[in-house]
C-alpha positions in Angstrom: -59.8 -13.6 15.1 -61.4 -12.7 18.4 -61.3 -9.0 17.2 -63.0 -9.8 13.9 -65.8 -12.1 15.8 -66.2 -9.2 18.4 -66.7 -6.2 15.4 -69.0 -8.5 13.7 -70.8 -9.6 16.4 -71.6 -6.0 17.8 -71.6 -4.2 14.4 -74.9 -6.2 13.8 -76.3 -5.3 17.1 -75.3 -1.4 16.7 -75.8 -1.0 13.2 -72.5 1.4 13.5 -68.7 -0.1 12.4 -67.4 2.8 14.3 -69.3 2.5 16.9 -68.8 -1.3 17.0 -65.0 -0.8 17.5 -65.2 1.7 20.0 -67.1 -1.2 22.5 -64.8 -4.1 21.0 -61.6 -2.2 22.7 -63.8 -1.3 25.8 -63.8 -5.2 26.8 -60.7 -5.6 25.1 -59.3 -3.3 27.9 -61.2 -4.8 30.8 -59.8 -7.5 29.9 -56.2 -6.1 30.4 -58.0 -5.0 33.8 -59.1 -7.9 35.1 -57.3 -11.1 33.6 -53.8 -10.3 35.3 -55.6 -10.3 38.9 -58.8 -13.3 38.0 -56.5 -15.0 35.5 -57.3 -15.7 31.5 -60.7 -17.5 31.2 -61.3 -20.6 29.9 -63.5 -19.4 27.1 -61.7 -15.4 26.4 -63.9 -15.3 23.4 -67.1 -15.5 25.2 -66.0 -13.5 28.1 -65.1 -10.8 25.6 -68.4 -10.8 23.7 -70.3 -10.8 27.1 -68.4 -8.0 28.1 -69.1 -6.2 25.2 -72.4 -6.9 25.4 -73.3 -5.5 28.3 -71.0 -2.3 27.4 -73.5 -2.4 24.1 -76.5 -2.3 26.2 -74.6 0.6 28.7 -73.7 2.6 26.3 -77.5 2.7 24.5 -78.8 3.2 28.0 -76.5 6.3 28.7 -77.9 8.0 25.2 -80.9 7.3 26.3 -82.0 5.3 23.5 -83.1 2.7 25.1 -86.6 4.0 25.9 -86.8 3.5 22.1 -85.6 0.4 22.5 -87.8 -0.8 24.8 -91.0 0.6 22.7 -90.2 -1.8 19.6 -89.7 -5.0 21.7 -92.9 -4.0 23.5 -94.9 -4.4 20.6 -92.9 -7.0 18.8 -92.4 -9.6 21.8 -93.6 -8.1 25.9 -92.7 -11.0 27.6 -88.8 -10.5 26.8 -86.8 -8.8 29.0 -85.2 -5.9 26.9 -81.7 -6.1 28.1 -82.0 -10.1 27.3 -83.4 -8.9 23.8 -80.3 -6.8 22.8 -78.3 -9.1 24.0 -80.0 -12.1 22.1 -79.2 -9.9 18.8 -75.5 -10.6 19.5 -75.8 -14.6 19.9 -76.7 -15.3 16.2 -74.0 -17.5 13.9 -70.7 -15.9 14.2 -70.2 -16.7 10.8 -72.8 -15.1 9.1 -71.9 -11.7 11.3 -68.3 -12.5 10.2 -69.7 -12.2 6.5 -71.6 -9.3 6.8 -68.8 -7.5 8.1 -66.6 -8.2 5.1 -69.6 -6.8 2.6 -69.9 -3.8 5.0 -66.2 -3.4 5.3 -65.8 -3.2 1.0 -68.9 -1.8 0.6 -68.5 -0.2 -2.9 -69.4 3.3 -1.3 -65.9 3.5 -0.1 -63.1 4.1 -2.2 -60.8 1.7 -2.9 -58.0 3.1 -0.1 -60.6 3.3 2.1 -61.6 -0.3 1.8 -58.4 -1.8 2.3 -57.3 0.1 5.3 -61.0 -0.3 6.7 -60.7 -4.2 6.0 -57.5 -4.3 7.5 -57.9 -2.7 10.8 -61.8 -4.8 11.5 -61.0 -7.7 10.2 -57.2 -8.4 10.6 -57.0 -5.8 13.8 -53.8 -4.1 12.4 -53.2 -1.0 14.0 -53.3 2.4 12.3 -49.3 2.4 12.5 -48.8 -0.6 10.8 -51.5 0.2 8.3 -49.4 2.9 7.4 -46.3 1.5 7.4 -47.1 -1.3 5.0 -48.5 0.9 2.7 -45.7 3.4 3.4 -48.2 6.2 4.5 -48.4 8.5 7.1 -50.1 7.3 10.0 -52.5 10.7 10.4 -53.6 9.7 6.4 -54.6 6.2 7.3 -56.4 7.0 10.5 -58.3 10.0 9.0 -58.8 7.7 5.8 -60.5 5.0 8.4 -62.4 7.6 10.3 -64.3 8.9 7.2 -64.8 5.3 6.3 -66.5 4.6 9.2 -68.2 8.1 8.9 -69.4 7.4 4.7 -70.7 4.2 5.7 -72.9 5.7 8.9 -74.0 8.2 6.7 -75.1 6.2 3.4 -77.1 4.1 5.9 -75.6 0.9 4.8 -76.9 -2.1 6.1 -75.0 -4.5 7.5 -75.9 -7.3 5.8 -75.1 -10.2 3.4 -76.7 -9.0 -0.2 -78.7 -11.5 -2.3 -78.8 -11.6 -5.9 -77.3 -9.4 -8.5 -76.1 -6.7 -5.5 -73.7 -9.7 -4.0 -72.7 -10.4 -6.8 -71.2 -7.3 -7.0 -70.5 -6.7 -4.1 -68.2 -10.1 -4.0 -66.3 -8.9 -6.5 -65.1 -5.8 -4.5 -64.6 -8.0 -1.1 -61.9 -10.3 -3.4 -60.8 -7.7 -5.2 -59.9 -5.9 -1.5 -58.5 -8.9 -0.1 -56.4 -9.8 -3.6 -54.9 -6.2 -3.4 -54.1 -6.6 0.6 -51.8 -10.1 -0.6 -50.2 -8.7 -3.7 -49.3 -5.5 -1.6 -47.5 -8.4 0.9 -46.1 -10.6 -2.3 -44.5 -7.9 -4.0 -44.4 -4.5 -2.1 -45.4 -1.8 -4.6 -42.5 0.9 -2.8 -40.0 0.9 -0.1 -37.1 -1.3 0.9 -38.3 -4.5 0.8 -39.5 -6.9 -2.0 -42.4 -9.1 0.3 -44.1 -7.9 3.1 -45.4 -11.6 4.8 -47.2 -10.5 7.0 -50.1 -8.7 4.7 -49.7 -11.8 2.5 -50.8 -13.6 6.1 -53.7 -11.8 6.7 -55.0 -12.0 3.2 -54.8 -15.3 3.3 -56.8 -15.3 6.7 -59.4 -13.6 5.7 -59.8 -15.9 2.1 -60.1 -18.9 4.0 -62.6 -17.7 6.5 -64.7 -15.8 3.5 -64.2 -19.7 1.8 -66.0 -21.5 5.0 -68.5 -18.5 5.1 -69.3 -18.8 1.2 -68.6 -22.0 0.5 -70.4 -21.9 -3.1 -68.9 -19.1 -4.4 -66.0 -20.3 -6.9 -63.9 -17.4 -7.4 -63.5 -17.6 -3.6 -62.4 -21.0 -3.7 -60.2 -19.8 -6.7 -59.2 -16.9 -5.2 -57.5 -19.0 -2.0 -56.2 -21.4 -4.2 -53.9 -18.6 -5.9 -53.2 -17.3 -2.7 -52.1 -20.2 -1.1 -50.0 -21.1 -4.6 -48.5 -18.5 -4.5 -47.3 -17.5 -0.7 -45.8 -21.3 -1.2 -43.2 -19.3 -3.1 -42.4 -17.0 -0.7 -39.2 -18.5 0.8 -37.6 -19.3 -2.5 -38.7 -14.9 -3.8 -36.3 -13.7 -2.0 -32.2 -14.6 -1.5 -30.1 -14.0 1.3 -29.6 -10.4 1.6 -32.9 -9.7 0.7 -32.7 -9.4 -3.1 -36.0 -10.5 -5.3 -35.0 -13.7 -7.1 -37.5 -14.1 -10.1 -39.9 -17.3 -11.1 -37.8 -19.0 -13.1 -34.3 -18.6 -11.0 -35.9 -20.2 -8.2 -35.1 -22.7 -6.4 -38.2 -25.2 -6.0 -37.6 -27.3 -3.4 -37.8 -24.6 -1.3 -41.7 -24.3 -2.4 -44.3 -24.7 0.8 -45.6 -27.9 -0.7 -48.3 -27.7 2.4 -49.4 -24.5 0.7 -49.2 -25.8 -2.7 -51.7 -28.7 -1.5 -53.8 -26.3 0.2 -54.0 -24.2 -2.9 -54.8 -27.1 -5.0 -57.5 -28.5 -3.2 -58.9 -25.2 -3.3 -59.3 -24.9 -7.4 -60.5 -28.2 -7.4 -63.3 -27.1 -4.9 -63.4 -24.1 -7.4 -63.3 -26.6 -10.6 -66.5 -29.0 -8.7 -69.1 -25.9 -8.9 -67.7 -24.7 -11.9 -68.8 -27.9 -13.5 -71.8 -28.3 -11.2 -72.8 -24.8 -13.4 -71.0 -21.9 -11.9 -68.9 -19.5 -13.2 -65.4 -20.0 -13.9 -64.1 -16.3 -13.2 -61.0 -14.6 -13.2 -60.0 -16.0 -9.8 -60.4 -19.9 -10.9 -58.2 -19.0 -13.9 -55.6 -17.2 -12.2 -55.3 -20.5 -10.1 -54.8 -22.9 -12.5 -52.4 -20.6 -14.4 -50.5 -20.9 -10.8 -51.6 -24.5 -10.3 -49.1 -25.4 -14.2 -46.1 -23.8 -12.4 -46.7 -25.2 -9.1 -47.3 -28.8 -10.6 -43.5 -28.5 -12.9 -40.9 -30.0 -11.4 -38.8 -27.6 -12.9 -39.0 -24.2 -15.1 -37.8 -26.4 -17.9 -41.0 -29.0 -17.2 -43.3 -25.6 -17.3 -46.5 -26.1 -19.5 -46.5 -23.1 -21.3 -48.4 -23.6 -23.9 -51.2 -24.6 -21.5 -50.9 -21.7 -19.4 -50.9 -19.4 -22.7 -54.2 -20.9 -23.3 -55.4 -20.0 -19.8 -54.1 -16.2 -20.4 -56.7 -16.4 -22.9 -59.7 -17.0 -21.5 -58.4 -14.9 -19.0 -57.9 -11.8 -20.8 -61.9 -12.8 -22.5 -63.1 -12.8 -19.0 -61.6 -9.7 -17.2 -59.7 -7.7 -20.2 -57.5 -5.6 -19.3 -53.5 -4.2 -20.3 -52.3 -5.9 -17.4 -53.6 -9.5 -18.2 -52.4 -9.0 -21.8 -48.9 -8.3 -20.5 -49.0 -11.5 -18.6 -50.4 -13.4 -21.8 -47.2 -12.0 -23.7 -44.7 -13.1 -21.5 -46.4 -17.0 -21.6 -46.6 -16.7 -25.7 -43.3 -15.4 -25.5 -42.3 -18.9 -23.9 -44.5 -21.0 -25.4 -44.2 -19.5 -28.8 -40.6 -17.4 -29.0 -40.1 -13.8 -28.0 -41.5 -12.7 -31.2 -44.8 -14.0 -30.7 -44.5 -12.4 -26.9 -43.0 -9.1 -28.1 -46.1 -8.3 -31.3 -48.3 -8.7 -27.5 -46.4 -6.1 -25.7 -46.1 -3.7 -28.3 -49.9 -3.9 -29.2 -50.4 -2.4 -25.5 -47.8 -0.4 -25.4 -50.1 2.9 -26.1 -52.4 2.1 -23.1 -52.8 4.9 -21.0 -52.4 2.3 -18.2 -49.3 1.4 -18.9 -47.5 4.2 -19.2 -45.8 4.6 -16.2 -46.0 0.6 -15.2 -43.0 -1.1 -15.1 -43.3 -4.4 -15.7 -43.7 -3.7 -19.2 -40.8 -2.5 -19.9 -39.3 -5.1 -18.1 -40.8 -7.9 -20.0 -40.1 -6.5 -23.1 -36.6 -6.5 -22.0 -36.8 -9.8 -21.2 -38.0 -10.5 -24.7 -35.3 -8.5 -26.3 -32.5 -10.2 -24.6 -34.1 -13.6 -26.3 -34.0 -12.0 -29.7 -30.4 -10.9 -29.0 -30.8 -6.9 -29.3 -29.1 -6.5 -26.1 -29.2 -2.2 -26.6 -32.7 -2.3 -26.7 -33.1 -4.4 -23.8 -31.0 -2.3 -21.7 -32.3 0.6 -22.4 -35.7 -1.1 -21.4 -34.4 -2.6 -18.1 -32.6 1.1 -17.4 -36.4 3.2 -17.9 -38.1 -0.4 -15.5 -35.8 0.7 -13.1 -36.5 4.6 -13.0 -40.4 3.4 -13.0 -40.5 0.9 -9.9 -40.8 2.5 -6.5 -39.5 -0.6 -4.8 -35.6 -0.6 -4.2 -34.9 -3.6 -4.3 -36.4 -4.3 -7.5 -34.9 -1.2 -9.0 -30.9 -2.9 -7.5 -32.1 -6.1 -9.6 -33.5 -4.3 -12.8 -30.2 -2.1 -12.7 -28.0 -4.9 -12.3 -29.5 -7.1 -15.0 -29.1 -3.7 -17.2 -25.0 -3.4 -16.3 -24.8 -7.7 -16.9 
């Protein structure tokens, strides 16, 4: 969190995210210099923005910018000191540096990659290795990935700011849509040998709850932490003993966070409030309540399906898409037999989307099996498994194939 505050804080003053890092890990190392010998301070937070203040204002004098500098407060304010000036920039609301940050950091002139890992390593200060190794990439392609983020954003000029009107808009969108990809990459690991990565699920959450306090009007924020937080109450009861994914409806709920469940349902009532006070209920909210019916039954059997086909729904008539469909099959298929389920699948079964995605194949499995056509099912479960890059949910499609 002291990282974040730090990039923020001197981002705004430098106009330069790489740059901004660069003096963030300057005090961060004085820090290691000094503390062992003067001790930690009572405030480490402020000692670390001071410090990096001052290595701000060093490093502009050593380029000789500040001349510059010291022209524009001139005219705009001669009485101030102009080291004092600089420095002033820096003592502004944390939270609205925080904010800018995040718009800067998923600014849509970066590609998607390049928002994530750029988001990760400002705002959650992961390292490049462990970038990479959640996202099972080599370490050189995340850091030079970073480095031209840093480098595209520098040279598009963008300013680090909070956008107003139709730009934040958009520009919210790509910030949830960045920190939504971080969790799901942590709730269900797209490749290697392990079905959750917490940790990314950690940080995602992190950063929606402090873009919730810094935005606290925006509803698809609210409703974005509220699916979060619904669904990392899951977490313990995903995954069995030696690691093996055990699916929604095999789990055991009383091993749900119901902390986190709370949490996530205070959140889409925040969500609900300005929703009826007139704001948008987006695909965020729905996605929250669809998580809120499952959190809210006792047991699978106590599920209200045909509720949460309803929310599919509107869903899939606010942010269409294969994907969403998919997910509104499997809920008809509950709430209105596999038949109903199966039509849904195969009417998206062309998509260009989903021709290499798993899960569909997998669902209509599951939908097969319910009809009885065991064959078909298998050979459904047998071409999931060749499509998933995960392992372990390759060992649990196989072995549902062989049972």
């Amino acid at each position: 969190m002291e990282s974040a505050r730090l990039h923020a804080g001197l981002a705004r003053m430098v106009r330069d995210v790489g740059l901004a890092e660069e003096l963030a890990q300057d005090a961060l190392v004085a820090a290691l210099e000094r503390w062992p010998e003067t001790g930690i301070p009572e405030n480490p937070g402020a000692w670390l923005m001071a410090t990096a203040k001052n290595r701000a204002i060093d490093r502009l004098r050593r380029h000789q910018r500040i001349a510059h500098k010291h022209e524009e407060l001139a005219h705009a304010a001669p009485q101030v000191d102009p080291k004092e000036a600089l420095a002033d920039r820096l003592d502004d609301d944390v939270g609205d540096d925080l904010l800018r940050l995040v718009f800067t950091c998923c600014h849509p002139v970066l590609s998607g990659d390049a928002r994530v890992a750029l988001t990760l390593r400002m705002l959650c200060g992961l390292t490049t290795d462990e970038i990479a190794r959640a996202f099972l990439a080599p370490e050189a392609t995340i850091a030079q990935r970073i480095v031209r983020a840093k480098r595209t954003l520098a040279d598009a000029r963008v300013p680090f700011e909070v956008p107003r009107g139709e730009e934040r808009e958009a520009r919210l969108a790509s910030v949830l849509e960045v920190i939504y990809l971080v969790f799901n990459e942590g709730y269900a690991a797209t490749a290697g040998d392990h079905w959750m990565r917490p940790a990314l699920c950690e940080d995602a959450l992190r950063l929606g709850r402090i873009l919730a306090e810094l935005a606290p009007g925006e509803a698809e924020v609210h409703g974005l932490v509220g699916l979060m937080e619904i669904q990392a109450s899951r977490s313990r009861a995903r995954v069995g003993p030696g690691g093996e994914p055990i699916l929604l409806l095999e789990q055991n709920r009383a091993r749900w966070d119901q902390l986190l469940i709370g949490r996530g349902l205070a959140a889409l009532a925040r969500a609900e409030a300005i929703v009826e006070g007139g704001g948008a209920r987006g695909p965020y909210v729905l996605q929250a309540a669809i998580a809120a019916c499952h959190a809210r039954a006792r047991t699978a059997d106590e599920t209200d399906w045909v509720k949460i086909a309803a929310l599919y729904q509107a869903l899939a008539q606010a942010s269409p898409s294969p994907v969403v469909e998919l997910n509104r099959a499997v809920a008809v298929g509950m709430a209105f037999g596999p038949e109903a389920g199966l039509a849904i699948v195969d009417a998206i079964a062309d998509a260009p989307a989903m021709q290499r995605y798993h899960l569909l194949p997998a669902v209509r499995a599951d939908l097969l099996l319910r009809l009885g056509r065991t064959d078909e099912a298998r050979t459904e479960l047998e071409r999931a498994a060749s499509l998933t890059r995960n392992a372990r949910e390759r060992e649990l499609l196989l072995a549902r194939a062989r049972g």
